[in-house]
N, C-alpha and C positions, 0 to 999 in steps of 0.2 A: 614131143612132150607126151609124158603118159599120161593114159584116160584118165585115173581118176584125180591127176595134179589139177589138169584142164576142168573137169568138173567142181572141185572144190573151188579152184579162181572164179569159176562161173557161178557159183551160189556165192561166194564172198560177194563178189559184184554186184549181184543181183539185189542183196541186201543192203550195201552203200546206198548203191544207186539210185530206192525206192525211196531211202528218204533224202537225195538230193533232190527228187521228182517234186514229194511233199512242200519241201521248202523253196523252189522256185515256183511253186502255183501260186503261191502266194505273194511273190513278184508278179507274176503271172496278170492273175486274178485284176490288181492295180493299175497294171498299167494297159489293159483291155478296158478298163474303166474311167481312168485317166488321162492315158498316152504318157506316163513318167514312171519312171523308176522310183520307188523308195528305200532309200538307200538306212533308215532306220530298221528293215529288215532283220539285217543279221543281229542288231542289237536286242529287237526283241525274242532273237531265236536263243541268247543267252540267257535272256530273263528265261524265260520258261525252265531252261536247266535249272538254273539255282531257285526257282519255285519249288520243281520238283524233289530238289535235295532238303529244302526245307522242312516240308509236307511231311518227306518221310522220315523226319526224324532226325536228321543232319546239321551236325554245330559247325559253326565255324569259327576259323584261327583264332589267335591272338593281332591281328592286326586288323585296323577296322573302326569306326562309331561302335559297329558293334560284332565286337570281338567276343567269341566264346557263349555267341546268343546261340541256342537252340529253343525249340518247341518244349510246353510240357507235353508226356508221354499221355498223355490222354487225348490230345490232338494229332498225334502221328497220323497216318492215311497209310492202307497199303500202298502200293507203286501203281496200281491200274487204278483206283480213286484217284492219288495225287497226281498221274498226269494228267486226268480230263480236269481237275481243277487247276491246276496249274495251266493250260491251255487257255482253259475261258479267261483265268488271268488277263496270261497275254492279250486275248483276244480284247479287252477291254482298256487294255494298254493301248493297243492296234488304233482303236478307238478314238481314246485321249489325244494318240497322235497326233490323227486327221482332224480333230477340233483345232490344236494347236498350230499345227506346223504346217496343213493343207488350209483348212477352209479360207481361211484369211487371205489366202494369197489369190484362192480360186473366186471369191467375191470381189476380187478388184481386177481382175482378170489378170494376173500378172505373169508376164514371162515364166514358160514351166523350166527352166534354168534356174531361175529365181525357187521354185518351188522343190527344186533334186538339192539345191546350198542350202535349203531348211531343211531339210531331211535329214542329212546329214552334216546337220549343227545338231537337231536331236538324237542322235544313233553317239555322236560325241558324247555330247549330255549326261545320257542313260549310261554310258560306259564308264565314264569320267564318276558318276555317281557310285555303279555297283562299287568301284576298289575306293571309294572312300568309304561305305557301310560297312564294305568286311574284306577288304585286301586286294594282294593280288595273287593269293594263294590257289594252289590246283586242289579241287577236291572230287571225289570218288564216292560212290554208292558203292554198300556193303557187296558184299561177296553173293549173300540169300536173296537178294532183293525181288526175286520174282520166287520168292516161296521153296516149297520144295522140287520145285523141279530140275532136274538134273544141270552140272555145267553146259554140257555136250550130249549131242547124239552121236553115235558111230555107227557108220553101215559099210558093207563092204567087207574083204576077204583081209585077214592080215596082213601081209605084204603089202596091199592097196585100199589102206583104212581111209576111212574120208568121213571128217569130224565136222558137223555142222553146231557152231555154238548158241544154245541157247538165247541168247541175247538176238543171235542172228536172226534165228527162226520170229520171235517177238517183234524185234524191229520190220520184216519182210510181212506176218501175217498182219499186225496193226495197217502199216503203210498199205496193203493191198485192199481193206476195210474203206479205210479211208478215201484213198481213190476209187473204189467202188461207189460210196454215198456219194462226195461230191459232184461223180460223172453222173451218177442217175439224178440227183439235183439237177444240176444245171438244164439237161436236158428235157427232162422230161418232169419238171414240176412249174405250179404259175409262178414260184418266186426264182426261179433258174432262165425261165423264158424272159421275165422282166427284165434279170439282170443282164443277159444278154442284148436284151433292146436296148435300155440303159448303154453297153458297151457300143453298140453300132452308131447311135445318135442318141445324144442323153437331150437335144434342144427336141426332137420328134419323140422321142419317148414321152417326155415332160407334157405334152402338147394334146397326146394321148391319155393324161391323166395319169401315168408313173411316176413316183414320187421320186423324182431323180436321187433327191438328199440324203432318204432312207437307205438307197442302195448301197450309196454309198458307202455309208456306215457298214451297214453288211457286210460289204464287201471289206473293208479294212478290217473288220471283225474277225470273218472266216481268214484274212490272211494272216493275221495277229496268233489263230487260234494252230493253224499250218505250222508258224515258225515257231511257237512253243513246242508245238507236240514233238518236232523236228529235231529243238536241241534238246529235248528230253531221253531221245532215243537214242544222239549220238553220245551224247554224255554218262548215259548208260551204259554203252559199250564198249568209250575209250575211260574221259574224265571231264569234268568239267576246270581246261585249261586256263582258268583265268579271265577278267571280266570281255576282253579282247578276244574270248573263245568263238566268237560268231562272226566275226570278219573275215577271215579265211573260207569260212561255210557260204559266206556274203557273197563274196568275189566269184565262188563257184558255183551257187545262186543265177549272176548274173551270166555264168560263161553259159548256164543250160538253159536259160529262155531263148539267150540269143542264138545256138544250137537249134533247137528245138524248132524255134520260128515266133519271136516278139507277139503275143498277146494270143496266142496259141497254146490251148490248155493242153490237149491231147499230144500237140510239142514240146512240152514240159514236161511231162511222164517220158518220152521216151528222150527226151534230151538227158534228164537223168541216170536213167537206166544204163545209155549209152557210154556217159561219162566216168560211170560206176564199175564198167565193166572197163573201162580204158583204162583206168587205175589199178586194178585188181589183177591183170596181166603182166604189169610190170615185174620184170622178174626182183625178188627182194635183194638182192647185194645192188639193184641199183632204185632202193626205193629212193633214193634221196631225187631223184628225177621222177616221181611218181607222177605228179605236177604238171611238169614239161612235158612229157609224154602224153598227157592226157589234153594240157590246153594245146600241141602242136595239132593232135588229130581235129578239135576244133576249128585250125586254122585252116585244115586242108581243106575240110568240110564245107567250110566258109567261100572257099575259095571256089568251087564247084557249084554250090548254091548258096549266094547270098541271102537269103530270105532265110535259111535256116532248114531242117529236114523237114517239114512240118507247113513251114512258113507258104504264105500265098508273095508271088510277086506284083508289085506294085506297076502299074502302066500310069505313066502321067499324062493327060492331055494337056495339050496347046493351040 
């Protein structure tokens, strides 16, 4: 294969993959906090897209409560305002959730089985909800949406041109911001240590005077705030496929934590990545296998290390 086919597959990759990273930290995040999966995830990772599309200006169909609603023009947002509001949205959606569909189940202690069929009885809910307000039409951000800057960059010799699309570039330098803060958060700040104790022992953290409840919140917060920004970037780049556009994102959410290694931040970035680039290789006459190809390599992976690349093994004593 030529250098620069290989290098272009390897920056498309690189670019999926950063915000499949994004978007499973925030399973991530949950279920280090938890021990569960929430499966309302990919739904809030739709909300944030059609936030986004609103913000900036964006009507929608004829089908719908509300069909043909748009903003007035004096509320538009550029695209770099309407994603960070659009995020904290979500993120407050994230929120609502955990009042909802967690705390209830978590004050009666109740089977966390019990607690993943709420989750997604809300992930229905919210899906079931968006294509009654306004369809189940595919909609699309303008052509300009990031201003004047150019579609594409081109570098390289003509014969061996190698095109990086703007949207790309946006999507890989955001996603890399953002994992930048988050890693230095957790780490190295009082509310990142907390939540980290919070995740080892939330009954000993408590015990110590951390307000377990708070973190929580937080924590569903900053993950709420992940799966907007997330569908806002992907949406950006293809379309926003319909209210059902985050369940696909969902499923591949869940393949990269477990990839990665279950409640493993720094597993989740590179489980993403991994995954990003497993796809991006597939040669195009057999995209319709993009999928297979990329969850077979998870299963090999799986298969060599069950914990995941990332993952610590578990030792049971008896």
């Amino acid at each position: 294969m030529d250098f620069s086919v290989v290098l272009q597959q390897f920056l498309n990759g690189l670019s999926i993959g950063s915000v499949y990273a994004i978007f499973a930290l925030g399973y991530t995040l949950v279920f280090s906090i938890l021990g569960i999966i929430n499966f309302a995830h990919g739904a809030v990772f739709t909300l944030g897209a059609y936030f986004t599309y609103v913000l900036c200006g964006g009507a929608f169909g004829f089908n719908g409560l509300m069909a043909n609603l748009s903003l007035p023009k004096e509320l538009h947002l550029p695209f770099f305002v309407a994603i960070v509001v659009s995020s904290l949205l979500t993120g407050a959606v994230s929120v609502l959730i955990e009042r909802i569909a967690f705390r209830p189940l978590r004050d009666r202690q109740a089977d966390p089985l019990l607690t993943l069929v709420s989750s997604l009885g809300v992930a229905l809910a919210i899906v079931n909800t968006i294509q009654y307000l306004v369809g189940a039409e595919s909609y699309s951000f303008p052509s300009n949406i990031y201003g004047n800057l150019p579609p594409a960059i081109n570098f390289g010799t003509v014969d061996k041109l190698i095109a990086i699309r703007t949207v790309q570039i946006v999507i890989f330098s955001v996603s890399a911001i953002i994992l930048s803060i988050l890693t230095y958060a957790i780490n190295f700040t009082k509310l990142g240590k907390a939540m980290k104790a919070v995740a080892e022992d939330a009954i000993t953290a408590s015990l110590l005077g951390i307000n377990t409840d708070f973190f929580i919140l937080l924590t569903f917060f900053v993950s709420g705030f992940l799966a907007g920004l997330a569908g806002t970037l992907v949406s950006s780049s293809v379309s926003i496929a319909g209210p059902y556009f985050g369940i696909g994102f969902g499923l591949k959410g869940l393949a990269v934590i477990v990839l990665g290694g279950l409640g493993n931040i720094p597993g989740a970035v590179v489980g993403g990545v991994v995954l990003g680039l497993a796809e991006s290789f597939v040669p195009s006459d057999q995209s319709a296998y993009k999928e297979a190809v990329a969850f077979a390599l998870i299963f090999i992976v799986l298969l060599i290390r069950p914990q995941g690349l990332l993952g610590k093994s578990f030792v049971q004593k008896v």
